[in-house]
N, C-alpha and C positions, 0 to 999 in steps of 0.2 A: 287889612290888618295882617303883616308879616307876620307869625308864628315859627318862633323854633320850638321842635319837637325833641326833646329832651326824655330820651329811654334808658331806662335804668339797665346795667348791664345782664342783670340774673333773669329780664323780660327779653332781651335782646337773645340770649343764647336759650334760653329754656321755654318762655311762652311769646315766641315771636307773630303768633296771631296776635296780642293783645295792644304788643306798640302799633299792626297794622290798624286794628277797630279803631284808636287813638284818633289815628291819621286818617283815616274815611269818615270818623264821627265829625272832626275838626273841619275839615271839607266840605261836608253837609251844611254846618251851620255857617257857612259865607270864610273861612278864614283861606290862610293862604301860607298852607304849611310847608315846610321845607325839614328837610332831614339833616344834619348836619353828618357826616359820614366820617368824622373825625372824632365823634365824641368817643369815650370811652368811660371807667367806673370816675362815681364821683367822689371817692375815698372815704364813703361813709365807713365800710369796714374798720379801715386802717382808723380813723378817726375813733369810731367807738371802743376800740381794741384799746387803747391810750398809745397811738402811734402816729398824733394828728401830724410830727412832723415830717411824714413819710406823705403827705396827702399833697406836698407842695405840687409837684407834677400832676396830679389830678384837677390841680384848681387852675393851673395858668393854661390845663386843657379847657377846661370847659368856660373861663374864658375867653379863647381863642375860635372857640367854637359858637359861642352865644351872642357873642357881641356883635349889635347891630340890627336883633332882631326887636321887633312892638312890645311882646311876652314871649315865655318861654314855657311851655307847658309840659308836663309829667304826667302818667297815669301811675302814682306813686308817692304817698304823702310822706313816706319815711324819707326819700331821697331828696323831696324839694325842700322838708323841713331841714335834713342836713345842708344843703345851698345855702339858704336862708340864713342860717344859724353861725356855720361856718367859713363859707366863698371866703379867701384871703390871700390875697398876691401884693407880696411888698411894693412892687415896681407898680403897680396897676388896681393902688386898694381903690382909688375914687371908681373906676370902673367895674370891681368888684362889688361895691355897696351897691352903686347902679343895680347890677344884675340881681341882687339878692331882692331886688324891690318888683322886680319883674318875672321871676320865676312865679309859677304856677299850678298846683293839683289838680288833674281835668274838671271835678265837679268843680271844684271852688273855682274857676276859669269860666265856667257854661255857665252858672248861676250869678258870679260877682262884677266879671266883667261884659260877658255878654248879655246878661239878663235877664235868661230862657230858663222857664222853670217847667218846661213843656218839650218835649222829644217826642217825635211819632214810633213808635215800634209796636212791637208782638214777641211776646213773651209768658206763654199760657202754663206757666208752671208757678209751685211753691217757693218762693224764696227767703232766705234768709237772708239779714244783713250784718255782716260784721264790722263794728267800725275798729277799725284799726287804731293803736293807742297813740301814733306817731299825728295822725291826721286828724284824730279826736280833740286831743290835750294838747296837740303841738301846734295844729292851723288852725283848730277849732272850727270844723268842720262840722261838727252836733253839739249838741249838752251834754255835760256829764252827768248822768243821774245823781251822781248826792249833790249837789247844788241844788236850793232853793230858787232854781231860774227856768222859764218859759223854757219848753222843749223843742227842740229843731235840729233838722239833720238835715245836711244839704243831697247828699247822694239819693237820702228818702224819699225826700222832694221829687228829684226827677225821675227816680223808679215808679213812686205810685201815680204816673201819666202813663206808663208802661200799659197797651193793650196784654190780658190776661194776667198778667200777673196776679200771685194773691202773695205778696208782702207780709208776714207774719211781725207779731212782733212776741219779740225772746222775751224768755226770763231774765236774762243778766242782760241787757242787751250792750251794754259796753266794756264787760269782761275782756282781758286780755287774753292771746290765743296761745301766748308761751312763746312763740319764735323768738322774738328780742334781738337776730342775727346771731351773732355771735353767743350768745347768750345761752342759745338751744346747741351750741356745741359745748360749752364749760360746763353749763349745769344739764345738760341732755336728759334725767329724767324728770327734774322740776317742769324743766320745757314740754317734756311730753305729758304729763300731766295735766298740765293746763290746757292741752290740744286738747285730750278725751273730752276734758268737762266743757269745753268750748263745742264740741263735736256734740255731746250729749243735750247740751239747750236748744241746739237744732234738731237733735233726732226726734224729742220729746216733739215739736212741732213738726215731726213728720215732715221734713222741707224736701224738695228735690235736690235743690241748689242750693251752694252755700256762697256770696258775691260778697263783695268787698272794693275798695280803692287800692289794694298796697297783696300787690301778688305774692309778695312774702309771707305774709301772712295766712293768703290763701296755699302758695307750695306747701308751706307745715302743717296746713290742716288736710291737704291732698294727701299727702305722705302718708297720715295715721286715718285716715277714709282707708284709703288704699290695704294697708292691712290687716283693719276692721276687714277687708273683702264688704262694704258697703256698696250701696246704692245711690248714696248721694254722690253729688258730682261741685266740682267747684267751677265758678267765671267769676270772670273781669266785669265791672260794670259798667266797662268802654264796651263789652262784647254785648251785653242785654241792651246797651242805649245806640247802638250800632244795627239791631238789627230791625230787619225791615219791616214794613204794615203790610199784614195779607188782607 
């Protein structure tokens, strides 16, 4: 199974361990990844800014980059739901739709197409899980609490196989964390706001860690951790499903 490995660019410059875990987790489980060295942003910015016609150069990269591979996977559900939703190249839309069919969020990858709802690791700490509202409501990657439907979260799944781990589960547990991209720059203190209270259903459970899919989500809550001069710490949950059995 060819995999392209598809990193979002704010992973690439700022938490470049996370696209490596990505890439060693992919590994582990039999695939056969490959990095494309040409990619670059995927214009979600510019897109959600209402500047989607500024994104053309974005998309006929990452077609130029992607095409050819089995799937294409992300540890980042805000950037592959933007793929998904968006990919558009006039000259090249059948090949476009193709790829939006084959883009991927790592859990929703490990679980839907590979099948494994089991990873060996070691992870003897508190965690929290934040589901991100891009990868929640947008891949549907868990329930949403007000829904009247059976509950399920796929990243949850493969966490609580996690050796040590003790998995908490939040009070809100699908609140939103305030980032929005752009969003925590226009409205910066609404965004910050919603970080505390998101910050605050973790601390109430006394977490070590606060893990997620969508490191955007996790930077903005780094930020206001940071601050606080707190003790909690934030990861990827490529990094906890990455790490080894002692």
């Amino acid at each position: 199974m060819k995999i392209g490995l598809f990193i979002p660019c704010y992973v690439d410059q700022f938490y470049p361990k996370v696209g490596i875990a990505t890439y060693e987790l992919l590994q582990k489980l039999g695939c056969e990844v490959h990095f494309p060295m040409g990619q670059t942003c995927c214009g979600q910015p510019m897109a959600n800014s209402g500047y989607v016609h500024l994104t053309k150069g974005c998309d006929a990269n990452f077609i130029s980059n992607f095409a050819g591979f089995d799937y294409i996977v992300c540890p980042s559900g805000s950037c592959v739901l933007h793929v998904k939703e968006h990919l558009h190249d006039d000259k090249k839309q059948e090949l476009a739709n193709e790829l939006r069919k084959k883009v991927f969020e790592l859990t929703e990858f490990i679980t839907d197409v590979l099948k494994i709802d089991h990873i060996e690791g070691n992870f003897p700490y508190r965690v929290g899980m934040h589901q991100s509202c891009h990868g929640q409501r947008g891949l549907k990657l868990s329930q949403m609490t007000e829904l009247n439907a059976p509950a399920f979260s796929k990243p949850e799944r493969l966490l609580s196989h996690i050796k040590g781990i003790d998995l908490v589960s939040l009070t809100r547990k699908d609140e939103c964390c305030g980032f929005g991209g752009t969003f925590c720059v226009t409205e910066e203190a609404v965004s910050v706001k919603m970080g505390q209270d998101r910050i605050t259903d973790h601390q109430n459970h006394q977490v070590d860690y606060i893990t997620g899919g969508d490191m955007s989500c996790l930077m903005h809550l780094e930020g206001i951790l940071k601050r606080q001069k707190s003790t909690i710490k934030t990861i990827h949950i490529a990094e906890i499903l990455n790490s080894l059995e002692n």
